[in-house]
N, C-alpha and C positions, 0 to 999 in steps of 0.2 A: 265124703265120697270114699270107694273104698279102693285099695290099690291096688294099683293096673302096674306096676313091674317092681321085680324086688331082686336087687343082686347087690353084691359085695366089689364095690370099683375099685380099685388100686393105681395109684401113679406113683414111681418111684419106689413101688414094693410097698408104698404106705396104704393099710386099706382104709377105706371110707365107707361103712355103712349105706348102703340106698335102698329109703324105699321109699318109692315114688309113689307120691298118688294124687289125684289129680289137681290140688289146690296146692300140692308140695314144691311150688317153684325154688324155694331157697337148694334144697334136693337136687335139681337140675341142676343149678347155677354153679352148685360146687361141685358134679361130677364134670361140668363143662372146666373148672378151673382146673381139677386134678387130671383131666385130659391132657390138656393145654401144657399142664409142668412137666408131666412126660415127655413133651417135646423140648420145654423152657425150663430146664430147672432155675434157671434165675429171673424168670418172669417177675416175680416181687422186688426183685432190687430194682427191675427197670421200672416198675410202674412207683416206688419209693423217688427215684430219680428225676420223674416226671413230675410226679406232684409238687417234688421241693422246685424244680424250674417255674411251675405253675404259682406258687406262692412268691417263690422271689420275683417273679415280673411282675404278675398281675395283684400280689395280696390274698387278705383269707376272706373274700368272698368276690371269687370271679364269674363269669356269665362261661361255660365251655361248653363246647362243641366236641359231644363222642364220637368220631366220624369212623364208619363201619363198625359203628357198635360192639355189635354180637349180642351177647349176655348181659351186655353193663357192666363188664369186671372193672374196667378206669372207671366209669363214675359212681360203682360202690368204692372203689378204693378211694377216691376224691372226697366227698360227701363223708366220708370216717374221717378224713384227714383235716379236713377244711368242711364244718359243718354250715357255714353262709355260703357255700360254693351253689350255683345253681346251675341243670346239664341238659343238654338236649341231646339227645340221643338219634343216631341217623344209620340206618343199614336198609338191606336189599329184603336180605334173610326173612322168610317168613316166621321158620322155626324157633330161630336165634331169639327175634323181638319177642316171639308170644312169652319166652323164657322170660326175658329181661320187661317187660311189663306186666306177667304176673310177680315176677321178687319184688318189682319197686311200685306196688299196685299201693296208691292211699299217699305215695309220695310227692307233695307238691312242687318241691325240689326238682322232677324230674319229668323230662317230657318226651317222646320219642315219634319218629318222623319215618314212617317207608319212602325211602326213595333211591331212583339208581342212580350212581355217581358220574355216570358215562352221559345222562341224559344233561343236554347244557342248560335244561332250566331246573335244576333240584334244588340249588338255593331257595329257590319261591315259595317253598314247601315248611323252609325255617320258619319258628316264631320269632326269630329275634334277625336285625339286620348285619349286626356286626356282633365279635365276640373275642370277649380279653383272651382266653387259648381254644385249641383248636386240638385235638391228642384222640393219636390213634396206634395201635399197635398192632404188628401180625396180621396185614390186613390189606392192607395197597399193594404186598404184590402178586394180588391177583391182576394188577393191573398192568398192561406194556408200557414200556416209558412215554411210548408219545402220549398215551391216555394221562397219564402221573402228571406230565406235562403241562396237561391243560386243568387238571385238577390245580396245580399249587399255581398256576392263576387267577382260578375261581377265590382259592382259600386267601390270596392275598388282599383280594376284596372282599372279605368278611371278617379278617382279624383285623382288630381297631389299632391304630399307630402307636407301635409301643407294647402289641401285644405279642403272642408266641405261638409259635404252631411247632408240636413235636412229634416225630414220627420213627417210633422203636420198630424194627422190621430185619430182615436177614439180608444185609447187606453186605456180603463177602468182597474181600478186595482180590482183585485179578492178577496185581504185582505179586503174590504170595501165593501159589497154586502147591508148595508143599507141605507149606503149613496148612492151607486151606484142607488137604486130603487126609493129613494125620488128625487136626483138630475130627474133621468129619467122622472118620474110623473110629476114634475115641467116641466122639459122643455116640453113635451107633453100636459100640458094644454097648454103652451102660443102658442105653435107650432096649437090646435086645434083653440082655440083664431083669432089666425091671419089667419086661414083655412074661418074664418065664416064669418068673414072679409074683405075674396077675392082670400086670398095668393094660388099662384097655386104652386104646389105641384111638385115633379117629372117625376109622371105618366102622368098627366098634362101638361107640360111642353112637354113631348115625345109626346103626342098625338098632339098637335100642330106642334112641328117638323115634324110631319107624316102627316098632313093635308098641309102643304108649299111644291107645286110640286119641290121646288129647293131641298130641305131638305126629301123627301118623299123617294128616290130610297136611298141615305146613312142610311137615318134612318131602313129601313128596312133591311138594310145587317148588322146596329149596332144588329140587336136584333137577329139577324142571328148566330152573333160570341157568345153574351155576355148572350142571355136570357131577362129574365125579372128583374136580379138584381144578385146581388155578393153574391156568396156561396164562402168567403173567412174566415181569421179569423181576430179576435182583439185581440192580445195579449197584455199585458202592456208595460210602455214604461222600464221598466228594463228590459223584455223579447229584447226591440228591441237596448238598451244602451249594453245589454251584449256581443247578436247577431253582432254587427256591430265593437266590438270590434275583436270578435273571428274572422270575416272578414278579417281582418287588419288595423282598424283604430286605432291608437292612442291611442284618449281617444273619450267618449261618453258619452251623459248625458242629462237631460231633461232640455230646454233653456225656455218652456212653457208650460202653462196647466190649465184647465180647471177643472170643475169638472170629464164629461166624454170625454175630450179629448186632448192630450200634441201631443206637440214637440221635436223631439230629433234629437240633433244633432252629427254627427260621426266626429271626425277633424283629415285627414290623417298623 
């Protein structure tokens, strides 16, 4: 096919070559990643982090649940790391998955699920009943606590005893409002920095999706469901160590973090 958009993406001032065309998913997948760093610059340590939790509970070939998918960036990163790992993949996203099931098209490894997380029957949708981890990141707080709530309910009846659900997200702590403001100021100049730079942005990022006739009819049912962005919350990661215990996990505790953003992990 011949290509439908061609520009030069940059995150971090790093540029990235694109040019999309219409079987080019891998193209997508990694301007969705160098998006995403513009925000994360340490996105790869967290999902590094993740994996090794994922191996030391579960071993190297576990059964995982991508929960709010996106792209498949954890379960490309999983699948390199842990080649017997096998994923099911689960989002709302129309655009997201058409991305993340054209990159991993032919992969038996992986399998992905449209459903919404809000609905109390989207379990039913999984192919598997239970699963050694559960990993998501950047991603649940589109959701308000009480919703979160009833989700790491659900999720505690599907990770099998003894397995692990981890949950990388912008968890700021509220004891600390001036560190919270300076860390914020700081990353927001380099985030402006690397804006002036090149780095394309979100918005950005969507408006391109929405200019590729392949990506243009999903994209507009995404903004259909979702809006223009998540009126969810952030609560801290004790709010969500506490929550996930009350659930039924075990125990729960933060494996990672940031100035404003941890890891927490629930272990059945």
């Amino acid at each position: 096919m011949g290509v439908v958009c061609s520009r030069v993406l940059q995150a971090g001032g790093v540029p990235v070559t694109e040019a999309v065309a219409q079987a080019d998913w891998q193209a997508w997948q990694e301007s969705w990643d160098r998006q995403q760093e513009w925000y994360l610059p340490d996105r790869e340590e967290r999902f590094r982090v993740m994996v090794d939790m994922v191996e030391a509970v579960a071993g190297p070939e576990p059964r995982v649940l991508d929960l709010a998918c996106g792209t498949g960036s954890i379960t490309d990163r999983l699948l390199k790391r842990l080649p017997g790992a096998v994923s099911t993949g689960v989002d709302l996203d129309p655009a997201l998955l058409a991305i993340a099931e054209g990159y991993f098209a032919g992969e038996d490894r992986v399998r992905f699920v449209r459903a919404d997380l809000k609905d109390p029957r989207w379990t039913a949708k999984l192919p598997y009943d239970s699963y050694d981890a559960v990993l998501t990141a950047t991603a649940l707080h589109w959701l308000h606590s009480d919703d979160l709530a009833v989700l790491y309910g659900q999720l505690a009846g599907l990770v099998r005893e003894g397995g692990v659900f981890l949950n990388a997200d912008h968890m700021p702590d509220p004891a600390t409002p001036r560190l919270n403001a300076a860390d914020r100021a700081q990353r927001h100049a380099r985030m402006d920095a690397a804006k002036a730079a090149g780095a394309v942005d979100w918005k950005e990022w969507w408006q391109l999706a929405a200019a590729d006739p392949v990506l243009a009819g999903p994209t507009a049912e995404r903004f259909e469901i979702y809006g223009e962005h998540a009126d969810g919350d952030t609560p801290s990661a004790e709010w969500h160590a506490r929550t996930l215990r009350e659930a039924g996990f075990g125990e729960a505790r933060t494996v990672w973090a940031s100035p404003s953003d941890a890891m927490v992990l629930g272990l059945k």
